[in-house]
N, C-alpha and C positions, 0 to 999 in steps of 0.2 A: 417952712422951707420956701425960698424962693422958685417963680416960674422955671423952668428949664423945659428945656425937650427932650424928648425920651433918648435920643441919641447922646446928650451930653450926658446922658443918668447913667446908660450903657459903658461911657467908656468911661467915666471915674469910676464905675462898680467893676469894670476891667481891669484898670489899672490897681483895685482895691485888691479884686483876688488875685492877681501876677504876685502881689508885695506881701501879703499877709497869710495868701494858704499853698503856697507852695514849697515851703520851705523841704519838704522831701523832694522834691522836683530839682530844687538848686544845690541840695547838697550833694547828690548823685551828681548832677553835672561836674560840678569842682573835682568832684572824685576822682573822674572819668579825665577830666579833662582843666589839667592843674590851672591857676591864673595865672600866667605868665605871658610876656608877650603880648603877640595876636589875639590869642585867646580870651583877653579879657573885652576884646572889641568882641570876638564871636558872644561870649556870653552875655552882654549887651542888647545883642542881635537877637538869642535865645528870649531877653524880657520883652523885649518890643514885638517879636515873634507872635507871644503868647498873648500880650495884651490883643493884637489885631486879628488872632484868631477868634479868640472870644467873645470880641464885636462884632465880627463876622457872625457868628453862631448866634448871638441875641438878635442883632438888628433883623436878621434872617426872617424869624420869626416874632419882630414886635410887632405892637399895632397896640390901637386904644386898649384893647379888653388886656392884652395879651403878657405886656413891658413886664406890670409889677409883678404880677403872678410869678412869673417865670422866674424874675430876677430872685426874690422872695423865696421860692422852692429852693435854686440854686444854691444861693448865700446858706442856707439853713443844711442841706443835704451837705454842701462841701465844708461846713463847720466839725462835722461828724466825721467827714473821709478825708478832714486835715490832722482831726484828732490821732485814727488809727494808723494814719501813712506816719505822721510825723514818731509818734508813741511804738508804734509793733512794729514797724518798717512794711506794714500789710500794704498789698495792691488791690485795689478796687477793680478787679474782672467781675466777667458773667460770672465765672463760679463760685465766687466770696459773695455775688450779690444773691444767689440763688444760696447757699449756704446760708446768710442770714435771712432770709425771707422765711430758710425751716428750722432757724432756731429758734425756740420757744421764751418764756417771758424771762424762766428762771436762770437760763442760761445767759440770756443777758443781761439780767442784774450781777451777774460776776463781771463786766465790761462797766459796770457804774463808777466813776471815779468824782472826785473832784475836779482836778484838772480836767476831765469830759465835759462837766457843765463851766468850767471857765471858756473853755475854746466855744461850746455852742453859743456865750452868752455874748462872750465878743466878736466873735467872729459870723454868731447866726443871729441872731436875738437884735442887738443892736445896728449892726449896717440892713436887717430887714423892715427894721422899725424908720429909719433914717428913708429908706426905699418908698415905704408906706406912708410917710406923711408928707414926702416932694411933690408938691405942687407942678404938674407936665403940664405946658403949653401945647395945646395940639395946633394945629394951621389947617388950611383945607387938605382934603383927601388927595386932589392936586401935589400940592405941595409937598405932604406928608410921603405923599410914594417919593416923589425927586428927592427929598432929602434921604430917604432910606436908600436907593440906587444909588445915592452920589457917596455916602457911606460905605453903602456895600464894596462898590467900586475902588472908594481910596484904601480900604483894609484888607482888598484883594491883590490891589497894586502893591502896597507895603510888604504883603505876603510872599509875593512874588519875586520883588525885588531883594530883599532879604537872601531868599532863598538859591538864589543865580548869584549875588553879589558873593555868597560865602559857598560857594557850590559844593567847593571841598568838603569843606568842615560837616554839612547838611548831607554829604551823600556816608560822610563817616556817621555822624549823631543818627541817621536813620536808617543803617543797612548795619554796622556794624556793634549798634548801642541800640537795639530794639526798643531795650528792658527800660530804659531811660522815658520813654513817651507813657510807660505804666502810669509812672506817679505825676503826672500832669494832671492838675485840678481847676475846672472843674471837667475839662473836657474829653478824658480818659471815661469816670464814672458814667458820663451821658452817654458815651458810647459806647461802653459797656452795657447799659440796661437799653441799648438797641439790640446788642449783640442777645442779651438774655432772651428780650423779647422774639428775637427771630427764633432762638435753639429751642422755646418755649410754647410758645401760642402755636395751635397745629389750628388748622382751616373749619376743624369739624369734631366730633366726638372719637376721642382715643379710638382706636382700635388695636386692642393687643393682639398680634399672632402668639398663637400657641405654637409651642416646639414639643418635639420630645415626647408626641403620643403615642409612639409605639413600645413606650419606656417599660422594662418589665425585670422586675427581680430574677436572677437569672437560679434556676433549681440547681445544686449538687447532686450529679448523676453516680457520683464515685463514691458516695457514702451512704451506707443505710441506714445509718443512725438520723434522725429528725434534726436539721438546721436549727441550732438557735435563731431566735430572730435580732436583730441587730436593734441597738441602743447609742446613740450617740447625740453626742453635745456638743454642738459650735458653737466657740467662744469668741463674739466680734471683740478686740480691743479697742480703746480710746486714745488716740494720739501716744501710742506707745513707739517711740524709736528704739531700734535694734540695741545701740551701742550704751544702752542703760540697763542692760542685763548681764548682770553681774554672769549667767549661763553664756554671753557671748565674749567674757572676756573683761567685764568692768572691775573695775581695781573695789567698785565698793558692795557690798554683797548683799544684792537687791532679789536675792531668789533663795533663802534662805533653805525655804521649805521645797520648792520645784526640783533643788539639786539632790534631796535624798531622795527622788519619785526616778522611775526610770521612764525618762522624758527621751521623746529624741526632737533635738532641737535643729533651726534651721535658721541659721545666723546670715545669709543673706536673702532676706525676700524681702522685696522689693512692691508698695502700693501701686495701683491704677489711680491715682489723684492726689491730691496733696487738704484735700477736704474730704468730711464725712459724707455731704450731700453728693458728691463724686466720689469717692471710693468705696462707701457701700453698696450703692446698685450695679457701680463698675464688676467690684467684685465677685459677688453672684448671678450677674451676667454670663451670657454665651459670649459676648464680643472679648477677644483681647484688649489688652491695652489701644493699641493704634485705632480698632476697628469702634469702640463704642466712643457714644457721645448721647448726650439728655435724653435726644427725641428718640432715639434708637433704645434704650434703657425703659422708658414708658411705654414703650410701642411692643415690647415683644416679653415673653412667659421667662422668668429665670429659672436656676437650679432647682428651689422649692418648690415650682410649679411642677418642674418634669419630676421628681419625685412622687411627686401630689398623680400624676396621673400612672402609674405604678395601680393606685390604688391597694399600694400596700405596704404605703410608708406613712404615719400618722407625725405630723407638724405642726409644732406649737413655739411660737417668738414671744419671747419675753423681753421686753425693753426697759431698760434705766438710764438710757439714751434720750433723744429730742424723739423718735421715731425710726422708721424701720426702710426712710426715703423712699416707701415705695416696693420694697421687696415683700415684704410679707402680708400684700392689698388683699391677697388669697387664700392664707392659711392662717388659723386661730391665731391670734393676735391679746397680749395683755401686758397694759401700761405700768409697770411697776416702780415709777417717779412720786408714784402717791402712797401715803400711809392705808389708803383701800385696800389694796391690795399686799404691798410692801411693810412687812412686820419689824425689818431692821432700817427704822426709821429713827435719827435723833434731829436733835435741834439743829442741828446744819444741814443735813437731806437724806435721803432714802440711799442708802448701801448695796450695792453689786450681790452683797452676800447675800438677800432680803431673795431675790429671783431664785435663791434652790429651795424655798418653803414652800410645800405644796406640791413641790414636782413628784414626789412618792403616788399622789393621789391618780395623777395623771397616768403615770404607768402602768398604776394598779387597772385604771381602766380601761386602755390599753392593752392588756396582758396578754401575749404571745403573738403582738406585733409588730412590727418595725419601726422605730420611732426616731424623730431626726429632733430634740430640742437648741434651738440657737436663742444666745442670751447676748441682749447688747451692750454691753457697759458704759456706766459714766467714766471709770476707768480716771486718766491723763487730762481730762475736761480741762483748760485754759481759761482763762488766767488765773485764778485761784485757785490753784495746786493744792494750795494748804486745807482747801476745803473737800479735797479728795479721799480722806484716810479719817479714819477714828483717833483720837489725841495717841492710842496705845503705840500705833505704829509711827509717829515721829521720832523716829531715830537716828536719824539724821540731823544735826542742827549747825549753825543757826536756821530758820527757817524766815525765807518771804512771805508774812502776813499780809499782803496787799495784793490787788489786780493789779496796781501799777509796777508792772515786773521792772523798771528802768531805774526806780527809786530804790531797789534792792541790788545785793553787790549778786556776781557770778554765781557763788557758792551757797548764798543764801537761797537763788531762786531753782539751782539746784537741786537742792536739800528738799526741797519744799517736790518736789516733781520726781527725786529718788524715791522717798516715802510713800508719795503716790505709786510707783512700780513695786514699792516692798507690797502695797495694800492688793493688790494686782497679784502676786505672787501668793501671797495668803487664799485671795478669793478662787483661784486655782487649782491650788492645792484643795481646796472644800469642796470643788467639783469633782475633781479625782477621788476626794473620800466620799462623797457621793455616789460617785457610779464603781467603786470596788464590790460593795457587798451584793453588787447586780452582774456580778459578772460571772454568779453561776451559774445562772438563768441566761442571761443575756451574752451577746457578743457585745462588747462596751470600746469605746473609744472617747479620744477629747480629741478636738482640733482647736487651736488659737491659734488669731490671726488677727493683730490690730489693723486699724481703718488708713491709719496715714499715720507719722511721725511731729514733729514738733521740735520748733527754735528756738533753741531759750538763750538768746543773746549775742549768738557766734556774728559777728560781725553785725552786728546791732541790729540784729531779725528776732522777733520774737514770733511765738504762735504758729500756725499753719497757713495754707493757703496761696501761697505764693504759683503760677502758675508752673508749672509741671518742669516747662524746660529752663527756668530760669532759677528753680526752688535748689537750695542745697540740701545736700544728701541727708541730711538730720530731719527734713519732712518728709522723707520716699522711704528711706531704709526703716522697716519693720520687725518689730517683734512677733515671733511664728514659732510654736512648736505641738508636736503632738504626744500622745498618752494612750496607750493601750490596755487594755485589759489581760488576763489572763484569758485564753479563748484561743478560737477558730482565726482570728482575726490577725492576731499575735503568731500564731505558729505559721500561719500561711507567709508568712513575712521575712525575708534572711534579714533580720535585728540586724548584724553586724555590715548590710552594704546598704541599709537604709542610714546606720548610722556615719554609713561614710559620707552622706547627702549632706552634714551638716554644713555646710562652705559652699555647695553647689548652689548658682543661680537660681532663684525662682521668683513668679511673681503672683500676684492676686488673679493670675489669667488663669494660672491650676485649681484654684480651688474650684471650679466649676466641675471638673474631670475627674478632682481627687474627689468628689463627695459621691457624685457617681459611681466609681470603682471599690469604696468602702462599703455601699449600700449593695454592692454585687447588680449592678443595673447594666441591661443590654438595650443600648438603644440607639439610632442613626448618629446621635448629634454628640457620641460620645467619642472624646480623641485619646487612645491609649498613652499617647506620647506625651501627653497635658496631664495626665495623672502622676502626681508625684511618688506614689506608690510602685506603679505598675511593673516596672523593672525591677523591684524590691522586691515583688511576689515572684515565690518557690515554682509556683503554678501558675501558666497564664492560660 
């Protein structure tokens, strides 16, 4: 490659990513903002915009050591986040970046495609190769600052100019089309893993506050007979959206077995995140929705902590999930992703159903104490739906073989993500026949509750993730219901106005309060009103 200077490398590698990985970025725009008219001068303005930002942003920080590194990272990192933006319709936030940081290997070999290594190959591979063998010119240190100022300055000025020359159009595209600056590549992603960096790195060693130590099983003073002690099993779900339960209303009948159990279901609840790494800690968190956030979530004791200080509730998480984000750092913990542990294991992966072997053992040892088991599911796990379920339950067909949900029509990727809900309603069902023949012994319950919902194509979204206020209702709206036993538990309860709850609002904010009030727990940080029970019980 011939001599150039890093600033001429800067703005063809500008002008490279404006033309080649934005294509999410300009189809939005068009969407938004038809080509007609004026408009196609402002969208113009939009490319030249971007180019002069992004030399802005490199030159910023070039220098000898600095150009290719950088450039090199970039070009490779935004080949990956052209792939996902352009393929899922995903946005590259802090919480998609912290969501993939805790997904583990196997989860993203379902994200391997071909087309993945064609975009990293052209889009990363090759213009970083082209990067790395350019011959830079440097000039004295002198020179080199004035030429980076004089850079700086004319792609500040262009920025500026731009921006006042179309003032209209730029106070609409950035006050009233927020969502629109998401998919800007590369320079959304970089500022985003600022934003992570910030919500993330704390000054010094965590310090979790403890809550909830005055937490204490509360005694039956109105009965002389001896309390059973309570048994209960929360059921995290996986990317399960509400409006695929055939129990909420679906034309196709994805609960086969749930509907002859006497469920009481809860057809609008609603997650705290549109991701697992945000709406599992969200969820068993004290904070509501508005109130938490990462640092606030590591920094203080959840639900199973204040149980745990009870010291008379015995917790045990079982995971078929990536991990537990962080909720269960404190109480017995075991990975059941692996054939070690997990007996319902085949050639595709380890089963949801595999986490109820063994738990007899657990209780036996346990015996005549309060026990909280929460199990996490692979459940709805994206993009290979197909690989959610044992061949039995496709019953649903045709079905989308492929992660690349876009090369599949509507119904196929459907099909493929109904069968995973039938497998889900199965695994369910095996919980409830689980804790039946304990519930002579025991006060028994199930609670499910999936983590977040999932897009399978409504307006060319695929997958989860999408930031909260911009996400549609197919990644918020959850599947939620519970299961009681024959008991103390059961009869304390009017069935009939708890079942009138099924339609009533709720969100991932009660299950803090509801787990509290099933455990019979009295303690400061308990809100009667957050308990979804609480008004359902005969006695308060």
């Amino acid at each position: 490659m011939k001599n150039i200077s890093q600033y001429t490398l800067i703005i063809t590698i500008a002008i490279f990513f404006t033309l080649f990985y934005n294509f999410s970025f300009f189809t939005n725009v068009i969407n938004t903002y038809p080509l007609e008219g004026l408009t196609i001068v402002h969208f113009l303005s939009v490319g030249v915009l971007l180019i002069s930002l992004v030399v802005f942003l490199f030159t910023l920080f070039s220098s000898k050591y600095t150009t290719k590194p950088l450039l090199i990272i970039a070009l490779v990192v935004s080949s990956f986040t052209a792939y996902f933006m352009d393929t899922f319709h995903v946005v590259i936030d802090d919480s998609m970046i912290r969501n993939s940081l805790q997904t583990d290997i196997n989860e993203s070999a379902d994200l391997f495609s071909l087309k993945l290594v064609f975009y990293v190959f052209l889009l990363g591979i090759l213009p970083s190769y082209f990067v790395y063998k350019t011959q830079i010119k440097y000039k004295s240190f002198k020179q080199e600052i004035f030429a980076k100022l004089k850079v700086i300055s004319l792609s500040l000025a262009l920025i500026l100019i731009i921006l006042f020359s179309f003032s209209k159009f730029y106070t609409s595209f950035l006050r009233e089309h927020k969502p629109l600056r998401y998919h800007v590549n590369p320079i959304y992603w970089i500022y985003s893993i600022g934003n992570y960096i910030n919500k993330s790195v704390n000054s010094g060693p965590i310090v979790v506050k403890e809550i909830g130590l005055d937490a204490k099983i509360k005694k039956d003073e109105h009965h002389d007979k001896v309390d059973k002690t309570e048994l209960i099993i929360m059921v995290v779900g996986e990317a399960a959206r509400a409006n695929r339960f055939s129990l909420n209303g679906y034309e196709k009948e994805t609960n086969p077995l749930l509907k002859k159990e006497e469920i009481y279901n809860f057809s609008n609840m609603y997650s705290c995140g549109t991701s697992t790494a945000e709406s599992v800690p969200c969820m068993f968190s004290i904070f509501d929705k508005a109130d938490y956030d990462y640092k606030k979530g590591i920094s203080t004791e959840n639900i199973v902590d204040v149980l745990k200080h009870t010291k008379d509730v015995n917790i045990l998480w079982r995971d078929n999930n990536s991990d537990s984000k962080g909720v269960a750092l404190r109480v017995d913990f075991e990975d059941y992703r692996t054939s070690k542990t997990n007996t319902k294991c085949d050639d595709v992966e380890c089963r949801d159903v595999g986490m109820l072997v063994g738990l007899d053992e657990y209780i036996k040892k346990h015996k005549g104490e309060d026990i909280l088991i929460v199990l996490h599911q692979m459940g709805n796990h994206g993009p290979a739906y197909y690989k959610r379920y044992p061949k039995e339950f496709e019953k649903f067909t045709p079905v989308c073989k492929t992660n690349q949900l876009e090369q599949c029509t509507q119904e196929e990727v459907s099909n493929a993500y109904d069968n995973a809900i039938l497998y889900t309603d199965y695994f369910l069902s095996e919980v409830i026949n689980f804790l039946k023949p304990y519930s002579k012994s025991y006060e028994t319950a199930m609670l499910y509750m999936s983590d977040h919902g999932e897009s399978l194509g409504e307006n060319g979204i695929y997958l989860h993730g999408l930031p909260y206020f911009m996400a549609p209702d197919e990644q918020k709206h959850i599947g939620s219901l519970m299961w009681f036993g024959d008991g103390d538990i059961k009869e304390d309860i009017d069935l009939q106005k708890l079942n009138a709850y099924k339609d009533k609002l709720f969100s991932q904010d009660n299950l803090f309060h509801t787990l509290l009030g099933l455990f019979e727990v009295e303690t400061d940080v308990y809100k009667k009103e957050m308990d979804i029970l609480y008004d359902a019980k005969k006695s308060h």
